[in-house]
PAZAPA-4460 file (N, C-alpha, C; in steps of 0.05 Angstrom, whole numbers, plus 32768, in hexadecimal, padded with zeros to 4 digits):
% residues 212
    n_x    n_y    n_z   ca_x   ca_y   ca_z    c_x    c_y    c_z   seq   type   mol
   8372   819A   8429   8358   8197   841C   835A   81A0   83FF     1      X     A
   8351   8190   83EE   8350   8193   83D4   8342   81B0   83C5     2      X     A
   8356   81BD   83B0   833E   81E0   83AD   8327   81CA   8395     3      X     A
   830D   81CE   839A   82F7   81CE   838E   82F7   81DE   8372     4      X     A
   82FF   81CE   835A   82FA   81D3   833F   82E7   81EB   833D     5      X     A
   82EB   81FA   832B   82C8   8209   8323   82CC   820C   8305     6      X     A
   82BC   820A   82FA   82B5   821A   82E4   82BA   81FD   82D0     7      X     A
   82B5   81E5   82DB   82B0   81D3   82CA   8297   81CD   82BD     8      X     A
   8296   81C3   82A4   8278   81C4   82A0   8270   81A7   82A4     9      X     A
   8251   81A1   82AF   8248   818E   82B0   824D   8174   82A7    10      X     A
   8253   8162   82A9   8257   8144   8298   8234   8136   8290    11      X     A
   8232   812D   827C   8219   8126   8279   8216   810D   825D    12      X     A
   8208   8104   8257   8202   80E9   824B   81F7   80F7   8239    13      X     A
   8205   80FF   8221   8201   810D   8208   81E8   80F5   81F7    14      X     A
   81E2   80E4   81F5   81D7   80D1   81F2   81B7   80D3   81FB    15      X     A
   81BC   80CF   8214   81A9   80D6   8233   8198   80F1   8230    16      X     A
   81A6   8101   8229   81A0   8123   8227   8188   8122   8209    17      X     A
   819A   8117   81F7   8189   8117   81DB   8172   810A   81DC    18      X     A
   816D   80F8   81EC   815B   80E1   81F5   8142   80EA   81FB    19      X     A
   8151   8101   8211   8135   8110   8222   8132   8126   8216    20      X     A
   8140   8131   81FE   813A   8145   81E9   811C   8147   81D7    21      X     A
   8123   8129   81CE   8117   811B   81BC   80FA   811C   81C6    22      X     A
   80F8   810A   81E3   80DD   8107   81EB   80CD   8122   81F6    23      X     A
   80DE   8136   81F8   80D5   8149   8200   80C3   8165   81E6    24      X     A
   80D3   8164   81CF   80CC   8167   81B9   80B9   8159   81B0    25      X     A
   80BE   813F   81B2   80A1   8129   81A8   8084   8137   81AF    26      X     A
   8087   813A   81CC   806E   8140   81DC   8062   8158   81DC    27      X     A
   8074   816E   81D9   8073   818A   81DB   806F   8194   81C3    28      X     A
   807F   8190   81AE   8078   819E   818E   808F   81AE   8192    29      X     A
   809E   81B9   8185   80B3   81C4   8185   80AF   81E4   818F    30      X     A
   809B   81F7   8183   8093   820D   8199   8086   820A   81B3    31      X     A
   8089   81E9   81B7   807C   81E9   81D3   8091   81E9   81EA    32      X     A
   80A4   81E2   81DA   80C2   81D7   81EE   80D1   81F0   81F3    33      X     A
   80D7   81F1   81FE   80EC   8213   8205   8101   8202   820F    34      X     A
   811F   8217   8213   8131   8212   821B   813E   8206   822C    35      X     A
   8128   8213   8249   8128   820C   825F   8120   81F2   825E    36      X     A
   8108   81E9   824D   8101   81D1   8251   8117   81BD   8248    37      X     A
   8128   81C0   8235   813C   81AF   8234   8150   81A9   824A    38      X     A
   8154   81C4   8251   8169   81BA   8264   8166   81B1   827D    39      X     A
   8149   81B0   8286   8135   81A3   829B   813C   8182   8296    40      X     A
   8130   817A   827E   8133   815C   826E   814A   8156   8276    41      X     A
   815E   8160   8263   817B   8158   8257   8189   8156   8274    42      X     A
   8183   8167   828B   818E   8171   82A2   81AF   817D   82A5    43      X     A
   81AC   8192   8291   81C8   81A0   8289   81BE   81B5   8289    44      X     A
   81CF   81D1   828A   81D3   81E4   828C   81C6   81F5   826E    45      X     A
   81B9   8209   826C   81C6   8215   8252   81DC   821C   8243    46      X     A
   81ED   8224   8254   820E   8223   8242   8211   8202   8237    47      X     A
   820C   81EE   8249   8219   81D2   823E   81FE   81CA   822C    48      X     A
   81E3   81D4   822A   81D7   81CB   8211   81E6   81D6   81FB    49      X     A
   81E7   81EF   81F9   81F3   8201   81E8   820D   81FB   81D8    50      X     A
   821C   81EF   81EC   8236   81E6   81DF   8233   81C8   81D3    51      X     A
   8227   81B8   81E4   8221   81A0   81D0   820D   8198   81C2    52      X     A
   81F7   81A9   81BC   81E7   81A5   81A9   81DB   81BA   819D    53      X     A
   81EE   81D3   819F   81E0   81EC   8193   81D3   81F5   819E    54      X     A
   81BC   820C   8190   81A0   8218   8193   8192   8209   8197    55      X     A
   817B   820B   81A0   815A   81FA   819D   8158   81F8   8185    56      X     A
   8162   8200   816E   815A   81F2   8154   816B   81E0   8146    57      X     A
   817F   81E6   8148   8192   81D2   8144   818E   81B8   814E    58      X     A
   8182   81B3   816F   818D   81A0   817D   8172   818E   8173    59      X     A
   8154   81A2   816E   8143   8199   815A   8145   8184   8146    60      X     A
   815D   818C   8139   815E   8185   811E   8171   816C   811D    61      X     A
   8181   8168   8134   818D   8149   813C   8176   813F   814B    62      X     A
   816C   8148   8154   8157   813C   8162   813B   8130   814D    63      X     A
   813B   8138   813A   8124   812A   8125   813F   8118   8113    64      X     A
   8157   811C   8111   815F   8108   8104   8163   80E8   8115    65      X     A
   816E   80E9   8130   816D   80DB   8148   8154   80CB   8147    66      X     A
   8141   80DC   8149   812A   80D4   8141   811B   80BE   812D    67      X     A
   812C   80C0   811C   811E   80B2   80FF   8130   80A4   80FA    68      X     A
   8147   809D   8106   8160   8089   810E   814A   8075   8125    69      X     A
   8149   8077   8137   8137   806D   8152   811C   8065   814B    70      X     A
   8106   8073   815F   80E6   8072   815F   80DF   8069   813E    71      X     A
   80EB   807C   8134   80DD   8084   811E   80E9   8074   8102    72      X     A
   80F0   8060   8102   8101   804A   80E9   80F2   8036   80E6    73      X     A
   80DE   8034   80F6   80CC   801A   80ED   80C0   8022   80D8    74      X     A
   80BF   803A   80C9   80B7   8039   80A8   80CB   8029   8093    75      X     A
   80DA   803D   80A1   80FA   8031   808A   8101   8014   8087    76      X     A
   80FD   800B   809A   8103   7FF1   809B   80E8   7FD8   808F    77      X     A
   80D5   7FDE   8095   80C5   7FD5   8081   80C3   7FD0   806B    78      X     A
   80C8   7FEA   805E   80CF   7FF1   803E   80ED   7FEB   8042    79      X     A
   8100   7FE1   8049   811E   7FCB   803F   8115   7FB8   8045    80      X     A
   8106   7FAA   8058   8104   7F86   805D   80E7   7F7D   8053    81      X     A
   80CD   7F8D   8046   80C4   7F7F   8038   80BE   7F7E   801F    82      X     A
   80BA   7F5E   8011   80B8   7F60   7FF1   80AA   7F7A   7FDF    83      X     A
   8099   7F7F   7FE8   807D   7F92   7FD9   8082   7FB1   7FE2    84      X     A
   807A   7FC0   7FDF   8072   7FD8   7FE0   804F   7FD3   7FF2    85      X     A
   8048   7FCB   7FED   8030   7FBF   7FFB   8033   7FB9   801A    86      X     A
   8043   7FA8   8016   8050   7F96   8026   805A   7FAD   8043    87      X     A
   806C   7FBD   8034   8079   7FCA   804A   8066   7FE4   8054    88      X     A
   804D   7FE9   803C   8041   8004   804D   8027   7FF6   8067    89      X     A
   801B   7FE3   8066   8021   7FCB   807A   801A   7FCF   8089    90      X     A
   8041   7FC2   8088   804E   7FBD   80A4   8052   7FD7   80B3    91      X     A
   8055   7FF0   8098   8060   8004   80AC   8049   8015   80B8    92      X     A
   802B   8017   80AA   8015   801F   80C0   800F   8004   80D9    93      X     A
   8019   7FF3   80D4   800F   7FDF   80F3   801D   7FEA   80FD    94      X     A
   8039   7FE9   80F9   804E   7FF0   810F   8049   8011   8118    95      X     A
   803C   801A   8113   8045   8039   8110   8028   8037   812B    96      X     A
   8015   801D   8126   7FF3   8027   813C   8009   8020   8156    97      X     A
   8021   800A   815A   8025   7FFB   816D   8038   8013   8173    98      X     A
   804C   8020   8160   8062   8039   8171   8056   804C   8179    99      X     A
   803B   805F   816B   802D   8074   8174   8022   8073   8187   100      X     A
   8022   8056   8193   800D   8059   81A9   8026   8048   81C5   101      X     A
   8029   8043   81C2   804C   8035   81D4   804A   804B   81F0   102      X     A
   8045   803F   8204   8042   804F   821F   8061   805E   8224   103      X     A
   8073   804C   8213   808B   8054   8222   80A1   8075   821A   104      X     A
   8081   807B   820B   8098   808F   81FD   8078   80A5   81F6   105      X     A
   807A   80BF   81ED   8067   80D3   81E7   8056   80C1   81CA   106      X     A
   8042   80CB   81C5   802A   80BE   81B5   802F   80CC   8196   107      X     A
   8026   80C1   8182   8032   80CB   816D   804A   80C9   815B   108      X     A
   8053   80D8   8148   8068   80DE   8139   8076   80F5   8145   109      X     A
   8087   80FB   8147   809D   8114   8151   8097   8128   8137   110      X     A
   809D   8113   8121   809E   8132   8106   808A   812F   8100   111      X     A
   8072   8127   80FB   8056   812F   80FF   804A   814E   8112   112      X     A
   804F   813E   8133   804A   8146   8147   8055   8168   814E   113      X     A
   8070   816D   814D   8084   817B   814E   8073   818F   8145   114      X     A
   8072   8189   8127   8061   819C   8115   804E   81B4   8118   115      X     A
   8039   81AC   812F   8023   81B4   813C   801D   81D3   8144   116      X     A
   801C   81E0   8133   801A   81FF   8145   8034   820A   8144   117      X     A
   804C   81FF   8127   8060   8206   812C   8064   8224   8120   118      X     A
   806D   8233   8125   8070   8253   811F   8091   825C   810D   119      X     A
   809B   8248   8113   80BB   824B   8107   80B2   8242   80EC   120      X     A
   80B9   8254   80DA   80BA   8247   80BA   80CF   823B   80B5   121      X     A
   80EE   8239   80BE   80FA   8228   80B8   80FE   820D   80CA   122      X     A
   80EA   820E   80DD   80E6   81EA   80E6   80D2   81DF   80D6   123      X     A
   80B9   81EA   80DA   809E   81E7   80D0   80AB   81D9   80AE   124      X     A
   80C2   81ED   80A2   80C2   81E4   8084   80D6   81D0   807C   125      X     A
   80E8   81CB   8096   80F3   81AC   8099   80E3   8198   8099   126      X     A
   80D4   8198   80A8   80BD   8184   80B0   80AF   8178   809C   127      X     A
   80A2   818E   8096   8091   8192   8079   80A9   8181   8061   128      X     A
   80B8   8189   805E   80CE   817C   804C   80D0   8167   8050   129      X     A
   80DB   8150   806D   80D7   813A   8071   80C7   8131   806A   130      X     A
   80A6   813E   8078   808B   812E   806B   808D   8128   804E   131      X     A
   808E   8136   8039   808F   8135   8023   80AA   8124   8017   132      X     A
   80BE   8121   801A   80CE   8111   8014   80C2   80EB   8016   133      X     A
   80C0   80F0   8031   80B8   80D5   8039   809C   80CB   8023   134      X     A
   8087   80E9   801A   806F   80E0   8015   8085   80D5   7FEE   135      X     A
   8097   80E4   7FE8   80A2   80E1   7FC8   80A7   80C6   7FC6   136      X     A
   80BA   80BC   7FE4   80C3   809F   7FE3   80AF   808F   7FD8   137      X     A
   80A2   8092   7FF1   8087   8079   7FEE   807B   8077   7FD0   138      X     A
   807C   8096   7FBD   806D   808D   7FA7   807C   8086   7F88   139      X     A
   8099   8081   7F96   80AD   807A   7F84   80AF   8062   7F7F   140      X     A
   80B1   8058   7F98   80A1   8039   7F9E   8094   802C   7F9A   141      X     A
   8073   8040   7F92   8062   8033   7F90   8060   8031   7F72   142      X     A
   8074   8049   7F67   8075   804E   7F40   8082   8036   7F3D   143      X     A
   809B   802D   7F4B   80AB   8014   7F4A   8094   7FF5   7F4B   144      X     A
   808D   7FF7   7F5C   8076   7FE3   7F5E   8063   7FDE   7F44   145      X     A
   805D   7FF2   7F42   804B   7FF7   7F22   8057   7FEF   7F0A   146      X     A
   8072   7FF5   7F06   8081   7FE8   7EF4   808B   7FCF   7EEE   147      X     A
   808F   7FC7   7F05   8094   7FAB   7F0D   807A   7F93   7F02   148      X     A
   8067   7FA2   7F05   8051   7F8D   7F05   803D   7F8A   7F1F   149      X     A
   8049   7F90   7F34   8040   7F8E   7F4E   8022   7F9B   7F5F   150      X     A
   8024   7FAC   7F55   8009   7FC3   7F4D   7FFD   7FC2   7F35   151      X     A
   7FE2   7FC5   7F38   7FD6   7FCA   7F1D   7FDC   7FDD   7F0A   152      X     A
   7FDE   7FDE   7EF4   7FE8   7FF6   7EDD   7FD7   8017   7EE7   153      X     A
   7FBF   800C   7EF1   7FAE   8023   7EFC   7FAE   8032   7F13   154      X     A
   7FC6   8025   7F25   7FC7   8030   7F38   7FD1   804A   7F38   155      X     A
   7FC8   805C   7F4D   7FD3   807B   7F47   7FE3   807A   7F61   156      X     A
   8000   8081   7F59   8014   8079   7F69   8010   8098   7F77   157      X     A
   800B   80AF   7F6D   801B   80CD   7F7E   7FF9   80C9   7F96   158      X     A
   7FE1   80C4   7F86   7FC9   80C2   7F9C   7FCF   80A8   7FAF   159      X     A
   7FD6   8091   7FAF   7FD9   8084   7FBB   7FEB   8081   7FDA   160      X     A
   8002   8098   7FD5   8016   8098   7FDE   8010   80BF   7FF4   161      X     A
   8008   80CE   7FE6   7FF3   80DC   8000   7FE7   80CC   800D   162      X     A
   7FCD   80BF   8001   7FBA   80B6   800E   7FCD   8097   802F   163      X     A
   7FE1   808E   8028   7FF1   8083   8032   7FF9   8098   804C   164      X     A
   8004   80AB   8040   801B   80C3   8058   7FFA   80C8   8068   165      X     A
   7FE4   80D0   8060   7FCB   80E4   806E   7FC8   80C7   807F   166      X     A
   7FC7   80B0   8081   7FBE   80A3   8091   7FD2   80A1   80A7   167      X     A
   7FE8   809C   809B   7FFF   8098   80A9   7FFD   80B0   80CB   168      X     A
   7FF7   80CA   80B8   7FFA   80E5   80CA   7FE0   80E8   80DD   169      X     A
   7FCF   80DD   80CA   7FB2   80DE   80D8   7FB7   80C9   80F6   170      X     A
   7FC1   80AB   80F1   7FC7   80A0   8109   7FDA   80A6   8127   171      X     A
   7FE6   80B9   8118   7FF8   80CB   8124   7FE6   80DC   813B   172      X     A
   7FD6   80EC   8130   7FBD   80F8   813E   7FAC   80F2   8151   173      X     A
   7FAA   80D6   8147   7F90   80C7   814D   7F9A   80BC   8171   174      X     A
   7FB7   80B8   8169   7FCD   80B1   817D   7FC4   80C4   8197   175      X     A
   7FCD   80D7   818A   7FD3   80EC   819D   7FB3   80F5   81B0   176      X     A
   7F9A   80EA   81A0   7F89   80EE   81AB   7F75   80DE   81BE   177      X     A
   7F87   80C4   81BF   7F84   80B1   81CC   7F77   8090   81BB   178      X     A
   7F7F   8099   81A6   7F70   8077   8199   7F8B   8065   819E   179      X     A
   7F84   8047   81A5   7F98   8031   81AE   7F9E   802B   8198   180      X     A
   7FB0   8018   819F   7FBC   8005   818A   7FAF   7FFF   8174   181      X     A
   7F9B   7FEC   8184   7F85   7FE1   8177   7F79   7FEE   8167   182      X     A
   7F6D   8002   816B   7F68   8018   8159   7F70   801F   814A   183      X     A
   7F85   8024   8143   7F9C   8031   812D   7FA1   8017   811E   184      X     A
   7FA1   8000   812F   7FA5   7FE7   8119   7F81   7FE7   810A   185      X     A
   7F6B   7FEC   8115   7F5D   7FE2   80FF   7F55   8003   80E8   186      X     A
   7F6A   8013   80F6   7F63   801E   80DB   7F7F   8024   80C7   187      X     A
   7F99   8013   80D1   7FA2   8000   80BA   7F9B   7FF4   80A1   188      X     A
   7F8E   7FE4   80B0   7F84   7FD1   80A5   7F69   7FCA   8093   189      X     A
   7F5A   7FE9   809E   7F49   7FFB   8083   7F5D   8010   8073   190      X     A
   7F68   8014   807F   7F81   8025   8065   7F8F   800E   8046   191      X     A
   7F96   7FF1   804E   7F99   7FEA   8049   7F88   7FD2   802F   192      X     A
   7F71   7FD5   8038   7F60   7FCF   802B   7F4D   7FE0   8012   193      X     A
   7F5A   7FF8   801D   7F58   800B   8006   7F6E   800E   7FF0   194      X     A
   7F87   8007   7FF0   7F9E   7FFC   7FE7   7F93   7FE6   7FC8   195      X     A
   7F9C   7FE7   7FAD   7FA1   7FD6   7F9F   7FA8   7FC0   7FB0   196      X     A
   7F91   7FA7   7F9F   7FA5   7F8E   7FA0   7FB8   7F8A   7F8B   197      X     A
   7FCE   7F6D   7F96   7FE7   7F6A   7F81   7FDA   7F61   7F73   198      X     A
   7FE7   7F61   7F56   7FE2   7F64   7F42   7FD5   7F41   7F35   199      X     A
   7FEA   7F2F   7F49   7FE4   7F18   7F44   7FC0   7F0E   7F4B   200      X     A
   7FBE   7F27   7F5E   7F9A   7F1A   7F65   7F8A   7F28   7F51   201      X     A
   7F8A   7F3E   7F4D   7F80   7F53   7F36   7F7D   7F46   7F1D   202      X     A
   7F92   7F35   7F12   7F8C   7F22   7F00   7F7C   7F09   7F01   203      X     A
   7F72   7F0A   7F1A   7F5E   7EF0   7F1F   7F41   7F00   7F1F   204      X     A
   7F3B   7F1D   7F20   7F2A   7F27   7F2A   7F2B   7F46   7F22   205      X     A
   7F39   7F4B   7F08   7F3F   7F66   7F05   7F29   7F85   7F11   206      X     A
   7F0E   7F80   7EFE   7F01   7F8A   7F04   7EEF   7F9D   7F23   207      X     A
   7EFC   7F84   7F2B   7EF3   7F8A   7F53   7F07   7F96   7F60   208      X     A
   7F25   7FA3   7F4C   7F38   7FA5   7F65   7F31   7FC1   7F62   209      X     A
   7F37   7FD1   7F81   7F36   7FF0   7F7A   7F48   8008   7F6B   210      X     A
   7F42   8016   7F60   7F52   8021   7F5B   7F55   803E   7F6B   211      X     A
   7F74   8041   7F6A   7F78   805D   7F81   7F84   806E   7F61   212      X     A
***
């Protein structure tokens, strides 16, 4: 009879593990999740979290980049495949009412969500960092737009581009508190209408377009 191995550690779907990391953080907020709760998810040991993905903050911090690789790229990709700055903040609040609300996965944004009651100053000020990065992009874009021609000369690109992220985050919320799809699309689509028109209609009608 064969002697029985010991002291091997678990085999597991490093992939699989991050997967159920992710959704578990999504839902919980990052002081909601404890240790144990990972390795419940992940279904590994603490020594084998430990060795392949660090601490709980570390594994955090692949886990919001994973993140924004995955769920969370339907911004990015907006802003690379369409013409406008317009164009892509959009597509990326439609898409964002149809992912926030998606049965197949927790409600919301992860780095939004995560956020919530967080007590760690150095997650809480990652987060916070992301938010703000993302909010700089958008109004670099929208300065780019303005230069171009594309936006009105009057547009205020740094108010525009909060007022853009607060909706964005607000639907995030709204997610989590049960508004549908549908919902989040029609308040898109009043976000959007608060938005400059292009410049080419503004010149048919200057006076009437709004200014942010």
């Amino acid at each position: 009879m064969a002697t029985k191995q010991r002291g091997r550690p678990r085999s597991f779907d490093r992939e699989t593990a991050l997967e159920h990391a992710i959704r578990t953080f999504w839902e919980n907020g990052y002081e909601g999740t404890s240790v144990s709760d990972l390795t419940r998810v992940m279904g590994i040991g603490a020594p084998s979290l430990y060795a392949a993905f660090g601490d709980k903050r570390t594994l955090f911090d692949e886990v919001v980049v994973r993140y924004g690789a995955t769920h969370g790229a339907f911004g990015g990709r907006a802003f690379e495949e369409e013409p406008t700055v317009r164009d892509a903040v959009s597509r990326m609040l439609r898409e964002a009412a149809a992912e926030f609300t998606d049965p197949g996965h927790p409600r919301g944004c992860l780095v939004v969500t995560a956020a919530t009651n967080c007590t760690t100053p150095e997650v809480e000020g990652a987060l916070r960092e992301r938010r703000n990065a993302n909010v700089a992009d958008i109004e670099s874009r929208i300065r780019a737009s303005v230069a171009a021609g594309e936006l009105p000369d009057r547009t205020d690109p740094a108010g525009l581009a909060r007022y853009t992220a607060a909706v964005f985050q607000g639907m995030s919320q709204q997610a989590r508190d049960g508004a549908t799809r549908e919902d989040l699309e029609a308040v898109a689509d009043l976000a959007m209408a608060a938005w400059p028109r292009p410049r080419a209609v503004v010149g048919e009608d200057r006076a009437s377009a709004p200014a942010m």
